[in-house]
C-alpha positions as CSV (number, residue, x, y, z in Angstrom):
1,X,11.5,-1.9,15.6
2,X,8.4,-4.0,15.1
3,X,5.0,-2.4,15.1
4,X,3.4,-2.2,18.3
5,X,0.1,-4.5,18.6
6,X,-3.3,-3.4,20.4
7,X,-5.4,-5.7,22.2
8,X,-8.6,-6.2,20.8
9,X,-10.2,-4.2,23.6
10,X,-7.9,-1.3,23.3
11,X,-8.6,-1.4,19.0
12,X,-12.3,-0.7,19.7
13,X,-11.9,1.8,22.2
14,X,-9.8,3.5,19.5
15,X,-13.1,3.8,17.5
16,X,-11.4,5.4,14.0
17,X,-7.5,5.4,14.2
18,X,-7.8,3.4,11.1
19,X,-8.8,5.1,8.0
20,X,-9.0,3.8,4.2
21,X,-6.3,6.9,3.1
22,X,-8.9,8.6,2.2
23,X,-9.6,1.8,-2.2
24,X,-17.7,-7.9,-14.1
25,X,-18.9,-9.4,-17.0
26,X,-19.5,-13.5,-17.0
27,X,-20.0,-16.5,-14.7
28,X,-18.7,-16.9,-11.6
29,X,-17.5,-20.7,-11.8
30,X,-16.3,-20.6,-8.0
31,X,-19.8,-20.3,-6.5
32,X,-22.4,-22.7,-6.8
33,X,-25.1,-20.8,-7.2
34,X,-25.7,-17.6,-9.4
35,X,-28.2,-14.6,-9.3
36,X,-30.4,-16.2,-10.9
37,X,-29.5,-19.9,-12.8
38,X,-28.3,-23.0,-10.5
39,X,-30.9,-25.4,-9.2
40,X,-31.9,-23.9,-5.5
41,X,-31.2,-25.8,-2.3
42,X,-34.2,-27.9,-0.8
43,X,-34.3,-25.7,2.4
44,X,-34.3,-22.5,3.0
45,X,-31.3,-20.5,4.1
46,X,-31.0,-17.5,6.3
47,X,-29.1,-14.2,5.6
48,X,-28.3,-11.6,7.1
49,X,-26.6,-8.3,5.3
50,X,-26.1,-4.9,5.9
51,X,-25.3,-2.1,3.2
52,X,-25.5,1.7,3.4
53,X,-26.9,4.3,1.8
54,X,-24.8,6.2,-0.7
55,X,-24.6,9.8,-2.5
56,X,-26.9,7.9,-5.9
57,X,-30.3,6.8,-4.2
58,X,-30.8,4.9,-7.6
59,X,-28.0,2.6,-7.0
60,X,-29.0,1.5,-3.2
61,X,-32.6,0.6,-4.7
62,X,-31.4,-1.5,-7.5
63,X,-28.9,-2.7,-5.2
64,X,-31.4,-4.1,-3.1
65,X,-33.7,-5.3,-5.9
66,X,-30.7,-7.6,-7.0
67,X,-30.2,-9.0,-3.8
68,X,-33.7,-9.8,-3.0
69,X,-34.0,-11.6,-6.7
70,X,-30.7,-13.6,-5.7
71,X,-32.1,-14.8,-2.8
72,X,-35.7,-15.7,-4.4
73,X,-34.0,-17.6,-7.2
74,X,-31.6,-19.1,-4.3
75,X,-34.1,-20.4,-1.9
76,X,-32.6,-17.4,0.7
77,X,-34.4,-15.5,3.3
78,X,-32.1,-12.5,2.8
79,X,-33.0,-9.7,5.9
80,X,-31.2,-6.3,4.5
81,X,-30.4,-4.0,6.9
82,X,-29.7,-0.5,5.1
83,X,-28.3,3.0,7.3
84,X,-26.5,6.5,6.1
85,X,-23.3,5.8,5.2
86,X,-22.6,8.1,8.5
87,X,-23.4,5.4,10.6
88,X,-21.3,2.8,9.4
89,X,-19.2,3.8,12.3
90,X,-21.4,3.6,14.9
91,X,-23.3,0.7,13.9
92,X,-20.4,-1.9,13.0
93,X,-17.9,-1.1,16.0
94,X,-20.4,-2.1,18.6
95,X,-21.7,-4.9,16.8
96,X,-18.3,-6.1,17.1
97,X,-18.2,-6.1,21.2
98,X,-21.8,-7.1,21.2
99,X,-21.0,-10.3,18.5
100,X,-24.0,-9.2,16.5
101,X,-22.6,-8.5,13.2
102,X,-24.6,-9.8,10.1
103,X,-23.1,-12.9,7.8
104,X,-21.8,-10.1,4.7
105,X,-21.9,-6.8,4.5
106,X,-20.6,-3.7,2.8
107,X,-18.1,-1.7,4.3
108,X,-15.9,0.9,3.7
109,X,-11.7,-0.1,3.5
110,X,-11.4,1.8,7.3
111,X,-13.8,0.4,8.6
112,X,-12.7,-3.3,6.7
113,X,-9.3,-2.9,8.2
114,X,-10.7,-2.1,12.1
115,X,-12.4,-5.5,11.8
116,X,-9.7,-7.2,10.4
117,X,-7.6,-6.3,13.2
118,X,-10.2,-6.5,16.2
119,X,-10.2,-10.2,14.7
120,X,-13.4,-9.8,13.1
121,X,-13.9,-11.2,9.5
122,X,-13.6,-14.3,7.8
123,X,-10.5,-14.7,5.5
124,X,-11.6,-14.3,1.8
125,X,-8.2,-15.0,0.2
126,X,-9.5,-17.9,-2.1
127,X,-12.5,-16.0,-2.8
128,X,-9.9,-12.7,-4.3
129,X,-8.3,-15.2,-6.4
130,X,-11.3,-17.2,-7.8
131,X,-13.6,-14.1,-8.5
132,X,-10.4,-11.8,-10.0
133,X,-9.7,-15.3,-12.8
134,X,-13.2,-14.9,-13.1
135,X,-13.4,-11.6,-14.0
136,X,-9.9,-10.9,-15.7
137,X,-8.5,-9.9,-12.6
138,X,-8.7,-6.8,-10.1
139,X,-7.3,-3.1,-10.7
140,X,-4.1,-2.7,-10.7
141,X,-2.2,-2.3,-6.8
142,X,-5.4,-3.7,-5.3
143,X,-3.9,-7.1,-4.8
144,X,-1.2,-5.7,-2.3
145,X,-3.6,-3.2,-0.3
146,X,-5.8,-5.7,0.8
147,X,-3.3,-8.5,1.2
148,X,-2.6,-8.0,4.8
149,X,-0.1,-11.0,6.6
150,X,-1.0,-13.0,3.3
151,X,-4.0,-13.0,3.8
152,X,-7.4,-11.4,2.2
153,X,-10.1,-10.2,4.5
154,X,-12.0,-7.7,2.5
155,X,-12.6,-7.6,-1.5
156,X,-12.7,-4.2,-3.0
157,X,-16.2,-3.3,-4.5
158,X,-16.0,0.3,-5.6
159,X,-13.1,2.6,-6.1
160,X,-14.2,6.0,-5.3
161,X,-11.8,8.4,-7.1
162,X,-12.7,12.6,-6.8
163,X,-12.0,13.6,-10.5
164,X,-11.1,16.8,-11.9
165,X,-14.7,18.7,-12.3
166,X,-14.4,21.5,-14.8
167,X,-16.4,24.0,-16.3
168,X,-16.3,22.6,-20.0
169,X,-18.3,25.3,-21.4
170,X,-16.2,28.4,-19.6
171,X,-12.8,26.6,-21.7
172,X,-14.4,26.7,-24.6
173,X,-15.9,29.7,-24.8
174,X,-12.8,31.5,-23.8
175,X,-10.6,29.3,-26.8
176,X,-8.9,27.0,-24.6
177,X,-7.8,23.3,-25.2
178,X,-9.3,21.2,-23.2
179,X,-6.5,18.1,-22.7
180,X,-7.7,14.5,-23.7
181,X,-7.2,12.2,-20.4
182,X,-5.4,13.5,-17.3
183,X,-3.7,16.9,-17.3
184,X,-0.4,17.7,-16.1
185,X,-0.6,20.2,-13.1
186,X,1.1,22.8,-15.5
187,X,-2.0,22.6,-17.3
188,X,-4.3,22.6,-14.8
189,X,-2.7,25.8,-13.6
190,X,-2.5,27.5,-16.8
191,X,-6.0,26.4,-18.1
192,X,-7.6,27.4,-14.4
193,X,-6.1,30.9,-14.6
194,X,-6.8,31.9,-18.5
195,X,-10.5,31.1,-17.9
196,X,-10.5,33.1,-15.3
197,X,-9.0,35.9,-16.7
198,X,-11.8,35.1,-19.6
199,X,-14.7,35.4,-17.4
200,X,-13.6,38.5,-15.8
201,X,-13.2,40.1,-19.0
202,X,-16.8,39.5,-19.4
203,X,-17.6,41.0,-16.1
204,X,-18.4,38.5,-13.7
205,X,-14.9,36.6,-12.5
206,X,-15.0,33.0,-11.7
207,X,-12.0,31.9,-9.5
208,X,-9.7,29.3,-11.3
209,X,-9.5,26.5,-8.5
210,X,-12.0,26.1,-5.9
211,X,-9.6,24.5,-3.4
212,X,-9.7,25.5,-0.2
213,X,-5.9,26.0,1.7
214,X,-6.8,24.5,4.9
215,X,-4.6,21.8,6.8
216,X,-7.2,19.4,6.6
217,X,-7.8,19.2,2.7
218,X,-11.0,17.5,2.4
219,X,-10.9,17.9,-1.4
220,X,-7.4,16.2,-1.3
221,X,-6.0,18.6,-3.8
222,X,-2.6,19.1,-2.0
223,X,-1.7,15.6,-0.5
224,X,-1.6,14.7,-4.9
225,X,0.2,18.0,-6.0
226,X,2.7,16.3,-3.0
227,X,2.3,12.8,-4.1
228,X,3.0,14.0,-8.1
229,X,5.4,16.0,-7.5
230,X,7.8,13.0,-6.1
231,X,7.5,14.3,-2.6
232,X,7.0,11.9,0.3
233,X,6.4,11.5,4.1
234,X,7.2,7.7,4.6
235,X,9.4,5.4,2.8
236,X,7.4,2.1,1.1
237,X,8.3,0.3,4.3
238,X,5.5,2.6,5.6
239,X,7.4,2.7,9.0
240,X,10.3,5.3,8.6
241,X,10.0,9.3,8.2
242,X,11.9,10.6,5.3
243,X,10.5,13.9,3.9
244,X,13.0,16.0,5.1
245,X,16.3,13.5,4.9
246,X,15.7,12.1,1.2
247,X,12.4,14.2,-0.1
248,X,12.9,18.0,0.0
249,X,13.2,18.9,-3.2
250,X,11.1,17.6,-4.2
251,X,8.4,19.1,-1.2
252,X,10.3,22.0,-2.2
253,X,8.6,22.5,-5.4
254,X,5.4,21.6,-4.7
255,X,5.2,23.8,-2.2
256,X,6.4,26.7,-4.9
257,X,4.3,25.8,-7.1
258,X,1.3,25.8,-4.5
259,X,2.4,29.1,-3.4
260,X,2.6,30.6,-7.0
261,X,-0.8,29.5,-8.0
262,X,-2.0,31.6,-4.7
263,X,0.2,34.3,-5.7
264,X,-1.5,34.5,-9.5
265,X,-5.3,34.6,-8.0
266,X,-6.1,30.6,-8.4
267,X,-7.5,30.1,-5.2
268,X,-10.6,32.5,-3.6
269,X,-10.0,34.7,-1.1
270,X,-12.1,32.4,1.7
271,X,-10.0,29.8,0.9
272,X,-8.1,29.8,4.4
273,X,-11.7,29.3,6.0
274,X,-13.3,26.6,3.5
275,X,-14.9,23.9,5.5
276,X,-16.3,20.7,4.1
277,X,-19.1,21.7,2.2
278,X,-17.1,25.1,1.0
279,X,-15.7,23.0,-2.4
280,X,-18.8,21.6,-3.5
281,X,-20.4,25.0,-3.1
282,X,-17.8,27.1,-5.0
283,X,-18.7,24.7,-8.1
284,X,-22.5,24.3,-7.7
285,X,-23.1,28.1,-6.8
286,X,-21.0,28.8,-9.9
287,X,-18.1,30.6,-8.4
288,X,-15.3,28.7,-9.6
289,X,-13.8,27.2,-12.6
290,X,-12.4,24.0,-11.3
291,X,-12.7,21.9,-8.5
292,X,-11.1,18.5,-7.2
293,X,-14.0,16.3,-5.4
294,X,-15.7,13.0,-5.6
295,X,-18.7,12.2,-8.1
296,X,-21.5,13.6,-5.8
297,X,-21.0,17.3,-6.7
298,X,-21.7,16.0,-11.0
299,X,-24.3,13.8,-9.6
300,X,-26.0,16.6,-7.5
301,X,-25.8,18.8,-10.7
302,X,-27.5,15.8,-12.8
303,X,-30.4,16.0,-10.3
304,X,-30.8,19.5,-9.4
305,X,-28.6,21.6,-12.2
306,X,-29.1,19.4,-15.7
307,X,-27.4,22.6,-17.4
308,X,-24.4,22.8,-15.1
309,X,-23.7,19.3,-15.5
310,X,-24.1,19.0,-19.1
311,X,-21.5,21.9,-18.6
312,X,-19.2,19.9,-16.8
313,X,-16.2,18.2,-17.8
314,X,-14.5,15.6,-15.7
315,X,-11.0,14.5,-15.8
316,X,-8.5,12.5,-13.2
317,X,-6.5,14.1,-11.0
318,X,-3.5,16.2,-12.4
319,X,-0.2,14.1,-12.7
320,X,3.6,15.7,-12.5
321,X,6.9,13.4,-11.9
322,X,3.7,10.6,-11.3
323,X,0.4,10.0,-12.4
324,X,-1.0,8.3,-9.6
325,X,-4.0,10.3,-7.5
326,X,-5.4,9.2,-4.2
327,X,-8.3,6.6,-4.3
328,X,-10.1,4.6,-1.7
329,X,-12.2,1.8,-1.8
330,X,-15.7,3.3,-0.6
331,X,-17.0,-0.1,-0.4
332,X,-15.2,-3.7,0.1
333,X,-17.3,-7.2,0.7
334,X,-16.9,-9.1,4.3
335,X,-18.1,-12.0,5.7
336,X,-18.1,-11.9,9.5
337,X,-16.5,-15.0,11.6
338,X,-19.6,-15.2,13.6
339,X,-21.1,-15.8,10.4
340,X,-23.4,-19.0,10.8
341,X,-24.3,-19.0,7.0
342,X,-20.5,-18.9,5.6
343,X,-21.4,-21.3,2.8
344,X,-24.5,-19.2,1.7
345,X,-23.0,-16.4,2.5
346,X,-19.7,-17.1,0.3
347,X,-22.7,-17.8,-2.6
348,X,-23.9,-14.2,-2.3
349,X,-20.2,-12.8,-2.2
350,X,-19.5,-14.5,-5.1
351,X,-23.0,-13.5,-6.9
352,X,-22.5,-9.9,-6.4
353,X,-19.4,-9.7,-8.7
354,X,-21.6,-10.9,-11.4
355,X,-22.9,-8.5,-14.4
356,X,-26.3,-8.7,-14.0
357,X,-25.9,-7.4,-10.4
358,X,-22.0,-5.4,-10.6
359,X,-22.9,-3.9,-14.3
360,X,-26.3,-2.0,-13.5
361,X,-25.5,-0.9,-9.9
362,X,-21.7,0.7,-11.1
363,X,-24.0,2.6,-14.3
364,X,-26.2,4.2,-11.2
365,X,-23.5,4.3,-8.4
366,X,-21.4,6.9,-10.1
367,X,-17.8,4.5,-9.0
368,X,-15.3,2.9,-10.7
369,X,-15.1,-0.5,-11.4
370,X,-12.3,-3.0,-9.7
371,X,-12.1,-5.2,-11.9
372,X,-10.7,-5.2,-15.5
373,X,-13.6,-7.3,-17.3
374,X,-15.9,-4.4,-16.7
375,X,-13.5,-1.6,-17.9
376,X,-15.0,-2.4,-21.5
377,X,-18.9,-1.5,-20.4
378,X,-20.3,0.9,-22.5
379,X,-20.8,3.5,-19.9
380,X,-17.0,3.7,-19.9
381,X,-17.2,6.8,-22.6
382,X,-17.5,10.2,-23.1
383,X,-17.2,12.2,-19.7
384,X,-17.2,9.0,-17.7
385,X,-14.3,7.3,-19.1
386,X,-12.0,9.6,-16.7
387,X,-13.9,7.7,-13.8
388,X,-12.5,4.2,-15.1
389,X,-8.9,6.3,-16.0
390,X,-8.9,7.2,-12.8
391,X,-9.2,3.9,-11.1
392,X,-6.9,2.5,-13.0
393,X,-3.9,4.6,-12.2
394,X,-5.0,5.0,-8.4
395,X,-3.6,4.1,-5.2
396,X,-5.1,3.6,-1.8
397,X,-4.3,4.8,1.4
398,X,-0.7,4.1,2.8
399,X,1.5,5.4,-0.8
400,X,4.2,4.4,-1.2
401,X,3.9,0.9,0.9
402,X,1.4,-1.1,-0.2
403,X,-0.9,-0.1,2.8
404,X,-1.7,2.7,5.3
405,X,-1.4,1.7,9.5
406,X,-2.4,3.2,12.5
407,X,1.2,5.7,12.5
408,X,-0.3,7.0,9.1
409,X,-3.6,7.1,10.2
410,X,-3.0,9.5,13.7
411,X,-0.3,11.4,11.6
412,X,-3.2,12.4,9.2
413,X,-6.4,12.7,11.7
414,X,-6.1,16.3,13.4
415,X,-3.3,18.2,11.9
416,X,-2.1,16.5,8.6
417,X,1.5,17.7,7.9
418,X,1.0,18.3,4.0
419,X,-1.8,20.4,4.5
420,X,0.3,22.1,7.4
421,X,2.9,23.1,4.9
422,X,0.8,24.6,2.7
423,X,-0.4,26.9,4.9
424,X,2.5,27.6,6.6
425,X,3.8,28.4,2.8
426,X,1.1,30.1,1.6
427,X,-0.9,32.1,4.8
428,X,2.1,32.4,7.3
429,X,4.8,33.1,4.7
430,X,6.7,30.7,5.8
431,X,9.6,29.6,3.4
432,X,9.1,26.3,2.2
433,X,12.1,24.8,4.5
434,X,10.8,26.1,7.8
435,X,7.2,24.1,6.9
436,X,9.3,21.1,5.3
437,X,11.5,20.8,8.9
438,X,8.4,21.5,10.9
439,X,6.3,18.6,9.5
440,X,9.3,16.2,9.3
441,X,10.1,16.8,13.2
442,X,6.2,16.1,14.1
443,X,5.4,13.3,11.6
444,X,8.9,11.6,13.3
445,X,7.0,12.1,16.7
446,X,4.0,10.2,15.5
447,X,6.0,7.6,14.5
448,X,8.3,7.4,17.1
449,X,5.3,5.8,18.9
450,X,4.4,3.0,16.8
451,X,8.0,1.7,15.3
């Protein structure tokens, strides 16, 4: 069956069905004017652009400092709208019913794929190719997420990808091996429990993973362990169920394997009743060994906890029967189709790829790059190389098709079968069958409605 299409009325009364999963050195040739070179237009042009306010202050100031130079050196009257990232939800839905979005702006890959299907955006597929041949071209897999229909509405601009986060100093003290690049999930297991067993030798225990067991994983931890383990809910058509016909298995194991690392003492005790701040906490209050979550908790500890970060290692996200880990593009490029500046505003697009505007804000904005000329900047070593690792062997929301859709996104919202299973597995005592069957029969429900 074909997918089921939503009026553009009924997508905005929908508000957040879609969800991103959760996915630059030299001249730009393609635009006519740079940051700063290129002989400015007679008359001024008018701007307008909204960006939001992320977890490194730093970055959104020089951010805005670059795009007020461009615009000086451009002859631009640039007005910059800046919000909490929070808002982004609030503030860009309406402005689509009201038809007062700005010419460009940053936006999340969610909130870029509501737009593009409440008919909002300006196609940028020329603009992907020219600025990728510019640049080397993009990450690998982010050609076929945001090619939607054939057609390129958003350009990825960050990829945020939650590493490992490890305490360094713990391993080594205790005569452990710390892996070069990404561990295996044998090795984050083993690793996790023998420091812990260290530190409770020396009297005050620190629990090996600070992952909470809740069905909706905030800290991701489980949907990978499926994901790497060879285990999926959807086919790559993205439109068929097939976790318990063709996957379990392989769900099978993971969900042993999630069920023995309880059963050894990995996880805390509150781990049933983590919330969303619970992981971060665990880490920063020093009560675990190892946690999976994005950059903010080693940025935190660089502004508040200089001797827990220098502590801190960081490493992608384990790998099994794969490597890839989940990743989502925290910020992608749009030009709205009520734009009235599309020719200045396809300058500024084009402008913000550049290294003297992409380099400095990605060595304060704590992301990944997207495209492969910048994977040789020098901030690419030492801990933050696993940043750029990660990036490159990411995928974004929708795995294995080449993008999520509204089935995917209302099968994940409220009660998220992976994280079902393993509590079901590892709380209820379920056998790993019973939760396999379970989740197969409700993710076929949700789908049932949309193909």
């Amino acid at each position: 069956m074909s997918k089921q299409k939503l009026s553009r009325r009924d997508f905005l009364r929908m508000g957040a069905v879609t969800t991103a999963g959760a996915l630059l050195v030299g001249c730009v040739p393609a635009s006519p004017t740079g940051a700063g070179g290129g002989s400015a237009p007679a008359s001024t042009r008018n701007l307008t652009f909204w960006m939001w306010n992320t977890f490194a202050p730093p970055a959104d100031e020089l951010m805005q400092e670059k795009l007020n130079e461009w615009a000086a050196a451009n002859n631009v009257t640039i007005d910059i709208s800046r919000d909490a990232d929070s808002n982004m939800q609030t503030k860009v839905m309406p402005a689509i019913e009201g038809g007062t979005l700005p010419d460009a702006m940053f936006a999340g890959a969610g909130i870029a794929l509501q737009l593009t299907d409440a008919q909002a955006l300006e196609p940028l597929t020329d603009h992907f190719t020219q600025i990728g041949e510019a640049h080397s071209g993009w990450q690998p897999r982010l050609d076929t997420y945001v090619t939607r229909d054939g057609a390129v509405t958003f350009l990825p601009y960050s990829i945020d990808t939650p590493m490992v986060q490890f305490r360094q100093d713990i391993l080594e003290e205790a005569g452990l091996t710390v892996p070069d690049g990404q561990w295996t999930w044998d090795e984050t297991r083993d690793l996790g429990l023998q420091a812990s067993q260290f530190t409770e030798e020396q009297g005050s225990k620190l629990y090996g993973w600070g992952f909470g067991v809740v069905k909706l994983q905030h800290d991701g931890w489980c949907n990978d362990l499926f994901r790497n383990f060879g285990a999926d809910l959807w086919d790559e058509s993205g439109e068929r169920i097939i976790l318990a016909e063709e996957k379990m298995e392989e769900a099978t194991r993971a969900l042993n394997f999630a069920k023995e690392a309880w059963d050894m003492g990995l996880f805390p005790p509150d781990a049933p009743a983590y919330d969303y701040a619970a992981n971060n906490k665990a880490y920063q209050e020093k009560q675990a060994i190892l946690v999976i979550n994005a950059a903010s908790i080693y940025v935190w500890a660089t502004e508040n906890d200089p001797e827990l970060a220098e502590a801190t290692g960081l490493a992608p996200k384990p790998k099994d029967l794969r490597d890839t880990t989940d990743a989502g593009l925290r910020y992608t490029v749009v030009m709205s189709k009520e734009s009235r500046n599309k020719e200045t505003a396809s300058d500024l697009i084009h402008a913000l790829f550049a290294s003297d505007i992409y380099a400095p804000w990605l060595e304060k904005g704590f992301v990944a790059n997207v495209l492969k000329e910048y994977d040789d900047l020098p901030m690419w070593t030492g801990k933050r190389a696993a940043f750029n690792l990660a990036a490159q062997v990411g995928t974004y929301g929708g795995y294995p098709a080449p993008y999520d859709n509204a089935a995917m996104a209302e099968l994940n919202s409220t009660d998220p079968p992976i994280g079902a299973m393993v509590v079901r597995v590892i709380i209820d005592g379920w056998t790993p069958e019973q939760a396999i069957l379970e989740a197969d029969a409700f993710s076929k429900r949700v789908f049932e409605k949309y193909f």
